[in-house]
VOGU-3710 file (C-alpha; in Angstrom, 3 decimals, decimal comma):
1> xxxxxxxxxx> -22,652/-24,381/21,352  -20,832/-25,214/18,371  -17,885/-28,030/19,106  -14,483/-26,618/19,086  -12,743/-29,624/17,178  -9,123/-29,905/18,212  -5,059/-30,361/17,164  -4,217/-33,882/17,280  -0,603/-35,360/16,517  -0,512/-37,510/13,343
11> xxxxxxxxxx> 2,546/-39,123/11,107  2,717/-37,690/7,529  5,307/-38,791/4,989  7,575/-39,994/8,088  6,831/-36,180/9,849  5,377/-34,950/12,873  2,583/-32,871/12,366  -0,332/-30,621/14,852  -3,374/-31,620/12,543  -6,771/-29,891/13,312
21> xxxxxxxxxx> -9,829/-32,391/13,107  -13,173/-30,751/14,118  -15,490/-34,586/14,439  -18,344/-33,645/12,653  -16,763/-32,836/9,085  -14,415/-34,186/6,952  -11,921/-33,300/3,980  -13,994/-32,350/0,946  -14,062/-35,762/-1,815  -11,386/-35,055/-4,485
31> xxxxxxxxxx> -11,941/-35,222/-7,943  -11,166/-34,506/-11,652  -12,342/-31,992/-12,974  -16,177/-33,129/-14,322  -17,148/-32,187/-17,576  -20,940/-31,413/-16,664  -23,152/-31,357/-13,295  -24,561/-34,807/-14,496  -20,846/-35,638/-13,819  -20,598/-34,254/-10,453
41> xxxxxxxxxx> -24,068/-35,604/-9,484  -23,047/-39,382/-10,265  -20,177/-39,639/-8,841  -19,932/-41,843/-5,979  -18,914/-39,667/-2,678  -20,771/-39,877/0,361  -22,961/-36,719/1,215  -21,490/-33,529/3,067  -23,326/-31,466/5,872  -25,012/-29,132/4,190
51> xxxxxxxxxx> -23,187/-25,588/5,217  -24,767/-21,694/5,336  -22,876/-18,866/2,920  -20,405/-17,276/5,819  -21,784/-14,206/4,296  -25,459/-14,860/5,713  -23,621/-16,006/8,855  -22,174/-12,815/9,411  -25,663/-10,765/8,241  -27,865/-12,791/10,812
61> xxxxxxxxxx> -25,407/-11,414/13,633  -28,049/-8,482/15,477  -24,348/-6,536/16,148  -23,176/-6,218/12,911  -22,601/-2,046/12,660  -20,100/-3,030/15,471  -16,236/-2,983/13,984  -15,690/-6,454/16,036  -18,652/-8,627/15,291  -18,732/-11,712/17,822
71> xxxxxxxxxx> -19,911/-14,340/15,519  -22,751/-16,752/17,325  -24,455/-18,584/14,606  -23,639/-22,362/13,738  -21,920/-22,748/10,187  -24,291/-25,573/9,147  -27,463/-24,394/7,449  -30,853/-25,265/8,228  -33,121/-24,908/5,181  -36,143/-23,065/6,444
81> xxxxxxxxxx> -37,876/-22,348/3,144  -37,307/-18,628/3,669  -36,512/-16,076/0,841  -33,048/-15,459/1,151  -31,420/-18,021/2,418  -28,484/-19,892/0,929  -26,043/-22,544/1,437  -22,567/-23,344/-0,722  -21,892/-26,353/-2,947  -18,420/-27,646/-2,444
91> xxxxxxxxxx> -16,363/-27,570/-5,353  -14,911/-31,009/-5,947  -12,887/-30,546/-8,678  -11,007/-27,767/-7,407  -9,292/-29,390/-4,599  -5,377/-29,241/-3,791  -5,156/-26,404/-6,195  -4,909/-22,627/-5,976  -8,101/-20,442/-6,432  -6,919/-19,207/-10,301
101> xxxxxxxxxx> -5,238/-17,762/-12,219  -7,711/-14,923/-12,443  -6,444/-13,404/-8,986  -9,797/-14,252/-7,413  -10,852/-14,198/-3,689  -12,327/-15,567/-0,987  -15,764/-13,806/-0,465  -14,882/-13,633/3,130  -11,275/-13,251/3,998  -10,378/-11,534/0,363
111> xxxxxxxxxx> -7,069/-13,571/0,450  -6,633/-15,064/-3,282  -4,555/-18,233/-3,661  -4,496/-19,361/-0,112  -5,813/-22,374/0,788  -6,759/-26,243/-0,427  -10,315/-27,254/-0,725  -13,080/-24,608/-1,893  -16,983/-24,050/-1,783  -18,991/-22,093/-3,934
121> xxxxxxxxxx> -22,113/-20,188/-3,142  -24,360/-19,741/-6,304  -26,937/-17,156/-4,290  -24,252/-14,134/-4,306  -21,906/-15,861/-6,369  -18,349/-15,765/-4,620  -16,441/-18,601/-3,503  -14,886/-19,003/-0,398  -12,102/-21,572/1,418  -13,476/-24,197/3,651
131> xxxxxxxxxx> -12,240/-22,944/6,701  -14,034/-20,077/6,540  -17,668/-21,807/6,007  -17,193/-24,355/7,851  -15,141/-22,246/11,043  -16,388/-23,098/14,281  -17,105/-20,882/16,811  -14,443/-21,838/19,029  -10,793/-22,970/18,568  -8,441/-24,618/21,115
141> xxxxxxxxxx> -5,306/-23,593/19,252  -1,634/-24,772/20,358  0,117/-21,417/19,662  -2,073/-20,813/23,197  -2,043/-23,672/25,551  -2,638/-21,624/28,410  -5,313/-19,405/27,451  -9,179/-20,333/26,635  -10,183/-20,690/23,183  -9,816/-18,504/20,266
151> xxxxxxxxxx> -13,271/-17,409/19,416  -14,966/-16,705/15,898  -15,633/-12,995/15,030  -16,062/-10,713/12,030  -13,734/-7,227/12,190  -14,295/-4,632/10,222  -11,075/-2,724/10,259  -7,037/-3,770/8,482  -5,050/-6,200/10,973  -2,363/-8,573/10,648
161> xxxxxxxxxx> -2,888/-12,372/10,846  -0,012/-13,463/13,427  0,711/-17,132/11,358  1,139/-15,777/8,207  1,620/-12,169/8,929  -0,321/-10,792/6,025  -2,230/-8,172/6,111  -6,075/-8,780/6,970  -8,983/-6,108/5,574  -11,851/-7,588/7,371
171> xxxxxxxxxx> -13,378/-10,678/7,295  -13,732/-13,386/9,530  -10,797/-14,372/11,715  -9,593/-15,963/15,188  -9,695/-13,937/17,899  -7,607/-14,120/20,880  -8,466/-12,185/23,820  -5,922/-12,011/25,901  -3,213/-11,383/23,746  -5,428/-9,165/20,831
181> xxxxxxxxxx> -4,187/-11,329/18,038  -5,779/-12,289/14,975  -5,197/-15,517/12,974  -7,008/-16,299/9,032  -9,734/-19,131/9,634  -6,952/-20,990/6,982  -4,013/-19,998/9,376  -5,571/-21,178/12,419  -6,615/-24,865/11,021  -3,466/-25,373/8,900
191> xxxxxxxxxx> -1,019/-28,302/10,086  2,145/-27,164/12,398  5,033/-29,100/11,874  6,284/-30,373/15,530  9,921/-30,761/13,866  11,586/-29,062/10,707  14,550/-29,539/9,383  15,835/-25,688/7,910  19,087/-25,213/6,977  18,128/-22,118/5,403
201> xxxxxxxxxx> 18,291/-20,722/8,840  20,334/-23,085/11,089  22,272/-26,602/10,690  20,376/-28,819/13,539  16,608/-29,658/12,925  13,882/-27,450/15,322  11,362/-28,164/17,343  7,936/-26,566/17,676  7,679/-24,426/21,560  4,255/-22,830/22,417
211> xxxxxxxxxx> 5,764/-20,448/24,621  6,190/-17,418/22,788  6,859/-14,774/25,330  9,793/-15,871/27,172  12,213/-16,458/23,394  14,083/-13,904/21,613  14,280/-14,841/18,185  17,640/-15,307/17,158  16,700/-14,456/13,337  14,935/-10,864/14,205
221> xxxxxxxxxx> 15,948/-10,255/17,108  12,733/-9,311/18,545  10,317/-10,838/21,238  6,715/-11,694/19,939  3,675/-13,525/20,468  4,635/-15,284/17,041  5,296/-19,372/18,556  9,434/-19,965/17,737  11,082/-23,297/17,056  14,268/-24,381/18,992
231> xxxxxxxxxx> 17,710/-26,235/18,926  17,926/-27,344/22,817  21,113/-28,132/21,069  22,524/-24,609/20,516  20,171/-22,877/22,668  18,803/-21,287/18,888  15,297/-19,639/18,677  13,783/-18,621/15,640  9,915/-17,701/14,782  7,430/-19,553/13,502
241> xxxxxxxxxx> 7,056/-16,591/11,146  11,314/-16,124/10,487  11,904/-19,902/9,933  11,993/-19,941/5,881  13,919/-16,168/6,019  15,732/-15,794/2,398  19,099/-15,780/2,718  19,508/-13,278/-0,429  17,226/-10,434/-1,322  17,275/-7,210/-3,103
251> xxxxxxxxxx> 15,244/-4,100/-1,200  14,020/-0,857/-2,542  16,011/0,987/0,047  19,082/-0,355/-1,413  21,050/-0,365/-4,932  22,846/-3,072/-3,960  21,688/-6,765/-2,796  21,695/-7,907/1,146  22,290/-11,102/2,769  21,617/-12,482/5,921
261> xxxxxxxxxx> 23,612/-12,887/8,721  23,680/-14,015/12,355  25,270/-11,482/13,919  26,689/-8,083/12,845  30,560/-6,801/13,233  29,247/-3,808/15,467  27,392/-3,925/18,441  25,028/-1,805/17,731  24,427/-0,189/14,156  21,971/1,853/12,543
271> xxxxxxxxxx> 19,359/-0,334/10,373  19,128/1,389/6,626  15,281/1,223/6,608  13,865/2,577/9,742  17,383/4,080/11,267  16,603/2,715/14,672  19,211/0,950/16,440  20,647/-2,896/15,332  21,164/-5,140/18,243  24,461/-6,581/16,970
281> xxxxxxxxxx> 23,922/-9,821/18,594  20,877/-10,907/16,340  20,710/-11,828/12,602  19,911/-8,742/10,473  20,925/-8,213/6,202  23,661/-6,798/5,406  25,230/-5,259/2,131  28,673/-7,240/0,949  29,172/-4,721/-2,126  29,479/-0,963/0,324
291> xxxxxxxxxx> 32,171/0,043/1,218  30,441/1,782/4,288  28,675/-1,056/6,150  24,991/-0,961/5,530  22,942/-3,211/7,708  18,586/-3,626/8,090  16,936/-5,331/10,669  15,403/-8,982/9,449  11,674/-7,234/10,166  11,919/-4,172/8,460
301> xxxxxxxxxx> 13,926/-6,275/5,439  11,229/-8,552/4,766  8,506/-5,937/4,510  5,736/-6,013/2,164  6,838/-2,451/0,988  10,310/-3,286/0,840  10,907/-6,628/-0,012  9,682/-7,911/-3,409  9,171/-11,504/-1,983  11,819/-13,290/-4,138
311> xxxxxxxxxx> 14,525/-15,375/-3,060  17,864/-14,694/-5,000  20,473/-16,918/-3,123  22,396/-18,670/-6,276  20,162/-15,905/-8,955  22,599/-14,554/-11,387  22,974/-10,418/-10,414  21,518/-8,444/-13,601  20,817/-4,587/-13,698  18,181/-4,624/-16,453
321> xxxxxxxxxx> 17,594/-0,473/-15,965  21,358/0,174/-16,988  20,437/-1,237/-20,443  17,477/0,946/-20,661  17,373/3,776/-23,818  17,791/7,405/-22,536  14,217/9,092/-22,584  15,214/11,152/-25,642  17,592/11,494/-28,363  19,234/14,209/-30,199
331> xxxxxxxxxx> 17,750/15,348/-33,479  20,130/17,687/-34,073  21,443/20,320/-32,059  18,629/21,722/-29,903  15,758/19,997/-31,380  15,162/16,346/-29,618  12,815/13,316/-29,965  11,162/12,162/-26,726  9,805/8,641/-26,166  6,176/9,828/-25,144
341> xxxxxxxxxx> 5,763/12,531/-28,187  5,048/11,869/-31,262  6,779/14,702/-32,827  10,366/16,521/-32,253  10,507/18,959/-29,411  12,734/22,414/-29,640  14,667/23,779/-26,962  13,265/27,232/-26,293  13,875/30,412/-24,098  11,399/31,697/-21,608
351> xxxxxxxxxx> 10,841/35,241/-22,410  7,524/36,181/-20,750  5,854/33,901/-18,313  2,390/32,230/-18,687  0,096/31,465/-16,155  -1,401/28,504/-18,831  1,625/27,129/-19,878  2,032/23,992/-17,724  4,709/21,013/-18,447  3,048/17,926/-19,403
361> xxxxxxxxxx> 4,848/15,989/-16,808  4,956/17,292/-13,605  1,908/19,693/-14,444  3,891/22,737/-12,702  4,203/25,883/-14,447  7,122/26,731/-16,861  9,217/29,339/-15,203  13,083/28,125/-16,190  15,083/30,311/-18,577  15,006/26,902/-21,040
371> xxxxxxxxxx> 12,605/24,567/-21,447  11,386/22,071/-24,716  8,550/22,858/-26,925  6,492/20,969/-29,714  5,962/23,315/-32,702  3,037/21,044/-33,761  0,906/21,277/-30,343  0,674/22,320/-27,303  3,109/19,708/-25,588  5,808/21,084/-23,197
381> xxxxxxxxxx> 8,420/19,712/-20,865  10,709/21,116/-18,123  14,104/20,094/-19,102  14,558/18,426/-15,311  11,498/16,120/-16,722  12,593/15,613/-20,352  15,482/13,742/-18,845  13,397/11,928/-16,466  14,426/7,738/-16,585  12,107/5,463/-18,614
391> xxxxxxxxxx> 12,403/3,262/-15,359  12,955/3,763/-11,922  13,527/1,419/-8,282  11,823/3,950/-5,582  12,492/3,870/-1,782  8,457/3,327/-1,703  7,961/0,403/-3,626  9,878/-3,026/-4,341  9,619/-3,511/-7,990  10,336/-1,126/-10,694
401> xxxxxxxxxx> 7,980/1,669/-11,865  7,314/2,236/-15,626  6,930/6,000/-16,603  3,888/6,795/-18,567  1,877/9,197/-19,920  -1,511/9,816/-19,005  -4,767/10,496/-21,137  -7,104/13,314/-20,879  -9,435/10,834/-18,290  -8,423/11,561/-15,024
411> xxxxxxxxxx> -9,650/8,944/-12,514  -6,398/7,786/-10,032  -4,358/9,182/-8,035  -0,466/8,929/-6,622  0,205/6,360/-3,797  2,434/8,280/-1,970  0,995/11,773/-1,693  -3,056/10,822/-2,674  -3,392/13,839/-5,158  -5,212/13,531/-8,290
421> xxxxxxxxxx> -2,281/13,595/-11,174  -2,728/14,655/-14,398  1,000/14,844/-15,428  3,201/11,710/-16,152  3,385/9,068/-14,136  5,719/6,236/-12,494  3,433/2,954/-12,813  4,034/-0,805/-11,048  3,449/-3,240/-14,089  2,134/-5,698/-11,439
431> xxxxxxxxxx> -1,463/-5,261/-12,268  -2,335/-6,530/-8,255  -0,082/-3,736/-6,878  -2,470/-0,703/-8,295  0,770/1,332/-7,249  2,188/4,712/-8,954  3,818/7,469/-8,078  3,685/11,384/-9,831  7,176/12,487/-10,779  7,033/14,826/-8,333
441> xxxxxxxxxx> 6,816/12,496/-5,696  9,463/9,971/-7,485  12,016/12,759/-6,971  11,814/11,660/-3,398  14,676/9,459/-2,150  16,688/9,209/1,304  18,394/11,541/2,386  15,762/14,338/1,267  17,128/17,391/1,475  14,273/19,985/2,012
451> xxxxxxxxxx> 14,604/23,546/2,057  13,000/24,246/5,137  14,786/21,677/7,190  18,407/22,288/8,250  19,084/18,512/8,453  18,401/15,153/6,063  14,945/13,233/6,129  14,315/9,801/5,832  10,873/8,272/4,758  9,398/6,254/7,966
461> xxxxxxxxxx> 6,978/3,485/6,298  3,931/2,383/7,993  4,630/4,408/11,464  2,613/2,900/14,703  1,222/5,817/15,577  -0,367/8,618/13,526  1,715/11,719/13,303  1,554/15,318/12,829  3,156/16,840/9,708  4,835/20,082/10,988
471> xxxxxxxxxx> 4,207/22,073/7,813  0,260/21,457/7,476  -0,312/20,095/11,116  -2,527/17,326/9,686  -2,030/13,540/10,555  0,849/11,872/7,803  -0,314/8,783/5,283  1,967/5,757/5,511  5,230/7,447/4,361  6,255/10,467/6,281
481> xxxxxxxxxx> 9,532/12,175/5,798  11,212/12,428/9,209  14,657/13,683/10,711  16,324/11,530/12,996  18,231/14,192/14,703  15,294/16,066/15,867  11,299/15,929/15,853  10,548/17,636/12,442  8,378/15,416/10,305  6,977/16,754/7,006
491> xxxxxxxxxx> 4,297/14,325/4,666  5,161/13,779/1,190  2,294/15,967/-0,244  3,743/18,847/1,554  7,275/18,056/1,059  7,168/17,831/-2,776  5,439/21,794/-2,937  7,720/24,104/-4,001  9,602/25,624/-1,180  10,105/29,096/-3,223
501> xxxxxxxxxx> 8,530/30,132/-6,020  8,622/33,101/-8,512  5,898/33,509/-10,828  3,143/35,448/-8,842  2,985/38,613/-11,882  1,741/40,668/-8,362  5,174/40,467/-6,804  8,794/40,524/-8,162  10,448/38,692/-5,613  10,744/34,965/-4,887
511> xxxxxxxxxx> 7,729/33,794/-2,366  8,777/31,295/0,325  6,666/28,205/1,767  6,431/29,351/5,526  4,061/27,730/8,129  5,295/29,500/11,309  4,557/32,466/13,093  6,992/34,393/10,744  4,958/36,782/8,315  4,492/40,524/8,137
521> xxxxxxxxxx> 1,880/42,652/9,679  -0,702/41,435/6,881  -2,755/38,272/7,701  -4,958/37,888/4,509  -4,757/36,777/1,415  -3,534/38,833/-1,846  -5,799/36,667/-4,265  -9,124/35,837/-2,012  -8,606/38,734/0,955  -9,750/35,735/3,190
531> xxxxxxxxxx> -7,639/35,003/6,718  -4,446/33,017/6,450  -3,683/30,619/9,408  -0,908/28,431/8,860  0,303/27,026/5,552  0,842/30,380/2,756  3,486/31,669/0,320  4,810/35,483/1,735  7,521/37,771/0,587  9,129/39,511/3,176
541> xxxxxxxxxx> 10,065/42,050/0,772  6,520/43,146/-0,368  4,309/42,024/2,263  2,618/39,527/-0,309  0,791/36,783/1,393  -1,012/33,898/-0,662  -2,748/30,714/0,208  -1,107/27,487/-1,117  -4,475/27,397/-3,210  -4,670/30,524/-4,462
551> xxxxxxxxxx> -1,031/30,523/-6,166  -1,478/26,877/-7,139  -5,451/26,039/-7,012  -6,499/23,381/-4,687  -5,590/20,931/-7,227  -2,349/21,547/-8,754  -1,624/18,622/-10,716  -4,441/18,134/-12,934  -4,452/20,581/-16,086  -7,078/22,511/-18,191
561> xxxxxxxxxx> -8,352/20,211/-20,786  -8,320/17,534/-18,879  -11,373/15,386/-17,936  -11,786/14,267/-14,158  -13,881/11,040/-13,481  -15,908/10,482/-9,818  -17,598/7,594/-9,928  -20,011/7,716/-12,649  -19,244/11,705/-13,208  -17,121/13,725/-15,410
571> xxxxxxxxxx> -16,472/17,069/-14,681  -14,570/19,158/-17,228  -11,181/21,287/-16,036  -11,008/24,864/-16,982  -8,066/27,024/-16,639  -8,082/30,051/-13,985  -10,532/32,811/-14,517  -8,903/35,577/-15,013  -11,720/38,036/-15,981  -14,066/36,989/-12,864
581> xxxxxxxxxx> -14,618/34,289/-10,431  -17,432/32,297/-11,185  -19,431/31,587/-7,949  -18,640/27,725/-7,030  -21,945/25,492/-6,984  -21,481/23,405/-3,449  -19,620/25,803/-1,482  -20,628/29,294/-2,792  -17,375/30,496/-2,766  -15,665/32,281/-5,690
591> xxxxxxxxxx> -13,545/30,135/-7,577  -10,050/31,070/-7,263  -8,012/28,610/-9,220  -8,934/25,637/-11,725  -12,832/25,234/-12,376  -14,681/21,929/-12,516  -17,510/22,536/-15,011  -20,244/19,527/-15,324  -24,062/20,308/-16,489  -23,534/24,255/-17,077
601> xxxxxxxxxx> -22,456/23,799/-13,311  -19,173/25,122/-11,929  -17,243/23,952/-8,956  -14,283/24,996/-6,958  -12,745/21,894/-5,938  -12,082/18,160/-6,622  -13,813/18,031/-2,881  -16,734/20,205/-3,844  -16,901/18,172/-6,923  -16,976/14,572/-5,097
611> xxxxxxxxx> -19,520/16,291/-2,556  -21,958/17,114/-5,285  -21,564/13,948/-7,259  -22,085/11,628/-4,184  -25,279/14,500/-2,285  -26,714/14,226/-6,063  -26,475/9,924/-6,242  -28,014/9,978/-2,771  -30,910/12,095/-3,878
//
């Protein structure tokens, strides 16, 4: 069995530290940087143990289809000759600093920029921290002193690392089994500080208390398995985790900036993120510039969807998207130039409708009396989307999305409701977030007033537990609209349809979204004559009935001319049929909306299309 190693108390820079010292190895040599391997070779450093790529350490587990992998195998490597086999080179010269510049990652915890000394494995290329190769299998770790050791194991599925409290998508990690914690193979053999002195937080220095289930944090308020630190002095308790709290941030839920506090004015108070109950009592953020007091809880502040990460105590205040140009400017009277055209766009009167005629931004048909033109091509805007900001801060993200147009190539999709968009766009500039929203879905902001809901809704990030949406009764992505006076909870891709709509050329009347009971005597579809179940467009008036699909086709927000990449495929998009349905390829159904055309093939669906592009690779 592999020796645990252990946390030992040692004197740093006059400080008190827990230091984890496993016998058998020792701190990687550090170096300059050499300017060859003849370098490296001669340089006088006594030799290391020679370690196994924690990638074939985690392959020669027999269990590995299992989700929680117990890990078994020694980290040191044993060179048996065999084709395969591989062992990592330490890198000398990269010690005491960050991974890059390049936003590169550990091959086996994928956290970049996280961690001191480094090894490189030239088999498959990747380069991982030295806590993860050389992790033993066992840890005796002081945020437990009364439970057995946290053991080594390889999980499949997104967690949260309890030191750091970043988010973990598989890898190897700590394991603790009585409390079902996980802890980063860095976290778990990085120093804790016995004493700190934070005045950040509080005025007295703290010291380190492995007992975290008996504390309420005085900082969030809450009681975790997250160690705290304490004044004995004060009778103060803060997290490990809620120690180095900012004292001034700025939140996407909120135009204004928020501070922390120790206590609120009010007992209890309604937080502005989740809209559960403040404990007055316990530090939370709280707005100085409203006149009606706004307060968040500490947690739900600090989130990685909320919270930007930067620290703007003593940070001049500036409103950069005040100075921003207006999206267009006046020509002359009814002719404009907008700052994603090339060429002026008229204002023009709807006379007739057109089933073709889609609005290069939000991709939805043109159906208001007045609406903008190009007289040069085909480009059109709603006026609602002309005057769409160049910039905007969304309740869904912390930094500020960028609108943009997109090209024909269709290959993302938006990160709140998971459609395919080929409209405009609302795009992070942080190339790591990978984050944008349609402009549909940027409309969204708290309260959301919805049509078919008689009170407000408020978006609930991140629930616990999956949920229903009522409309489609299918379980809600991260960012479900809810009402906190009753149960009704609607996901975004549902809430941003069009609750009535008036351009069916079969009916007259205004159809309304309905998901209920509530329909005429009919119960098939106008368009496809198949059965409708739950989620359809009706007029009471006429009878008419129509699947969301059939008035919209499955996939709403890509247009005709557009080109739609999955994977290594590119389908074509086609407008309606209006002559006949062409017969879909995968599902042999008649195509009632948009067509997918790839090979002289035709498809219904961006589904159908994904299921013949991935049953064709596999063949």
């Amino acid at each position: 069995m592999d020796y645990d190693g252990g946390f030992h108390e040692v004197e740093k820079d006059g400080k008190l530290f827990l230091v984890y010292h496993h016998p058998k190895y020792r701190p990687i040599p550090q170096i300059k940087s050499p300017s060859s391997s003849a370098e490296v070779a001669n340089h006088d450093h006594p030799p290391l143990p020679l370690f196994i790529c924690p990638l074939e350490r985690w392959l020669r587990n027999s269990s590995r289809d299992s989700r929680l992998v117990l890990i078994n195998s020694s980290p040191e490597s044993v060179l048996s000759g065999k084709v395969g086999d591989h062992h990592v080179l330490p890198l000398f010269w990269c010690n005491n600093k960050k991974f890059g510049d390049d936003y590169s990652e550990c091959g086996m915890c994928s956290n970049s920029n996280f961690g001191t000394d480094y090894y490189f494995c030239a088999y498959c290329l990747r380069k991982y921290h030295k806590e993860c190769v050389e992790s033993p299998l066992k840890i005796k770790h002081p945020y437990y002193p009364h439970h057995s050791s946290l053991e080594l194991y390889y999980y499949k599925e997104l967690t949260v690392c309890i030191r750091c409290g970043r988010e973990m998508a598989g890898g190897l990690m700590y394991h603790c089994n009585v409390d079902q914690t996980f802890m980063h193979p860095v976290c778990a053999m990085k120093p804790i500080p016995i004493v700190i002195d934070q005045q950040k937080i509080h005025d007295h220095p703290l010291t380190f208390f492995s007992r975290p289930d008996s504390l309420i944090c005085n900082v969030c308020g809450l009681l975790e398995k997250d160690p705290p630190y304490v004044c004995l002095r004060c009778n103060f308790v803060a997290h490990g985790g809620c120690v180095e709290s900012p004292h001034t941030i700025k939140i996407s839920r909120h135009h204004h900036r928020i501070s922390r506090v120790s206590y609120l004015r009010y007992e209890k108070w309604p937080c502005g993120v989740c809209r559960q109950s403040i404990d007055g009592n316990y530090g939370a953020y709280t707005c100085k510039e409203c006149d009606d007091y706004y307060a968040v809880h500490s947690k739900c502040a600090l989130g990685k969807d909320v919270w930007d990460g930067e620290e703007l105590k003593g940070v001049p205040e500036k409103n950069d998207m005040a100075k921003d140009a207006p999206p267009f400017c006046k020509v002359f009277e009814g002719v404009v130039h907008y700052f994603l055209h090339d060429h002026h766009l008229r204002l023009e009167k709807n006379i007739l409708y057109d089933e073709n005629k889609f609005c290069e931004a939000c991709v939805m048909p043109i159906i208001e009396d007045e609406f903008y033109s190009c007289a040069e091509c085909d480009f059109i805007l709603h006026e609602t989307c002309l005057k769409a900001r160049r910039r905007i801060q969304h309740a869904l993200h912390p930094h500020p999305l960028t609108l943009k147009a997109t090209n024909n190539y269709v290959s993302s999709s938006c990160s709140a409701c998971f459609r395919c968009c080929g409209g405009f766009v609302y795009e992070c500039p942080k190339h790591e977030c990978y984050f944008k929203l349609d402009v549909r879905c940027a409309l969204i902001s708290e309260p959301f007033d919805y049509q078919g809901h008689e009170h407000p809704l408020f978006l609930s990030l991140h629930p616990k537990e999956y949920v229903l949406c009522e409309v489609c009764k299918s379980k809600c992505n991260d960012s479900p609209l809810s009402c906190i006076k009753c149960a009704f909870i609607i996901c975004i891709k549902c809430a941003t349809l069009p609750y009535k709509v008036s351009w069916y050329k079969k009916d007259e009347h205004f159809l309304t979204l309905s998901w209920g009971e509530e329909r005429c005597e009919k119960y098939w579809c106008e368009e496809c004559e198949d059965i409708v179940e739950r989620l359809f467009y009706w007029c009471n008036d006429c009878c008419t009935i129509l699947h969301t699909h059939c008035l919209f086709s499955k996939e709403p927000y890509l247009k005709p001319g557009q080109v739609l990449k999955i994977g290594e495929k590119v389908f074509q998009i086609l407008a309606r049929c209006n002559i006949s349905r062409p017969i879909c390829y995968y599902c042999m159904k008649p195509c009632q909306g948009k067509r997918f055309t790839r090979d002289n093939l035709t498809v219904c669906s961006l589904s159908c299309a994904s299921n013949y592009t991935y049953d064709y690779e596999e063949d």
